[in-house]
C-alpha positions as CSV (number, residue, x, y, z in Angstrom):
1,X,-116.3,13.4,120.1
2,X,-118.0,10.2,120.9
3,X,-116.4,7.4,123.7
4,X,-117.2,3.9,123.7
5,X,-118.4,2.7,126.7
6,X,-117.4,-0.8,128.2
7,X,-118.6,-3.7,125.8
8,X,-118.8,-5.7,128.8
9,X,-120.5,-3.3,131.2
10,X,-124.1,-4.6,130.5
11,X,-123.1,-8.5,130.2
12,X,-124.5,-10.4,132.5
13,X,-121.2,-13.0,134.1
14,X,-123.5,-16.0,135.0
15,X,-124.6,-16.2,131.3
16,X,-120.9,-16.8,130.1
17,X,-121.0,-19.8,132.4
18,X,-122.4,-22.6,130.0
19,X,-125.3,-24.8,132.0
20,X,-123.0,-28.4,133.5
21,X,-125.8,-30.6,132.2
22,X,-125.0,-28.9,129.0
23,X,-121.4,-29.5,128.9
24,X,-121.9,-32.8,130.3
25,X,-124.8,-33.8,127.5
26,X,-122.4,-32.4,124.7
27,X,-119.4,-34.4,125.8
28,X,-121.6,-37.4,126.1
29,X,-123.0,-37.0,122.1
30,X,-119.1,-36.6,121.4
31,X,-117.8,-39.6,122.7
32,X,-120.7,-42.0,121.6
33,X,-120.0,-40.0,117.8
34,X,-116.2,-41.3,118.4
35,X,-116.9,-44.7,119.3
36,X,-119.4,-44.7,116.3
37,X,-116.6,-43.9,114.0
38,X,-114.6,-46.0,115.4
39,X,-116.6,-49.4,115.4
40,X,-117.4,-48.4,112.0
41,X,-113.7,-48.2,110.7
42,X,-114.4,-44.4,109.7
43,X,-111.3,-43.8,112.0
44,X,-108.2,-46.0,112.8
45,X,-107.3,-45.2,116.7
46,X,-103.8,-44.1,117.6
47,X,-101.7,-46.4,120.3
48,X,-101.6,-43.9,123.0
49,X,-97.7,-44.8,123.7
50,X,-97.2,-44.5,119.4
51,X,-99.0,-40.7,120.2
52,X,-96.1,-39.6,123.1
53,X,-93.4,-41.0,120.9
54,X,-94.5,-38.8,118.0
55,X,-95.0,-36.0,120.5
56,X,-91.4,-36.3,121.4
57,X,-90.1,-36.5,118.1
58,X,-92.1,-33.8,117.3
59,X,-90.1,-30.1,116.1
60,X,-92.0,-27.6,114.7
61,X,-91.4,-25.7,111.9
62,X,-89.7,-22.6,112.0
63,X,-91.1,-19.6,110.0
């Protein structure tokens, strides 16, 4: 009979923590990528206040 040990038992926590300059580099390439889109009419932005009337209106479907 064979057990499985702990997957986690050899993972080291402080390498599931991702790097801040990281984060903060990806979230940086993100945004300019949106506003990219944006000034080149790839997108058409959403009135925040036309978004939280949609949300309200919003029912989902049942299954």
């Amino acid at each position: 009979m064979s057990v499985m040990s702990d997957p986690t038992a050899n993972v080291d926590s402080d390498a599931l923590e991702p790097d801040p300059n990281d984060v903060e580099n990806a979230w940086a390439t993100e945004i300019e990528r949106r506003r990219r889109e944006i000034r080149e009419g790839m997108v058409k932005p959403i009135p925040g206040n036309e978004v939280r009337r949609k949300l309200r209106a919003w029912k989902p479907r049942e299954r």
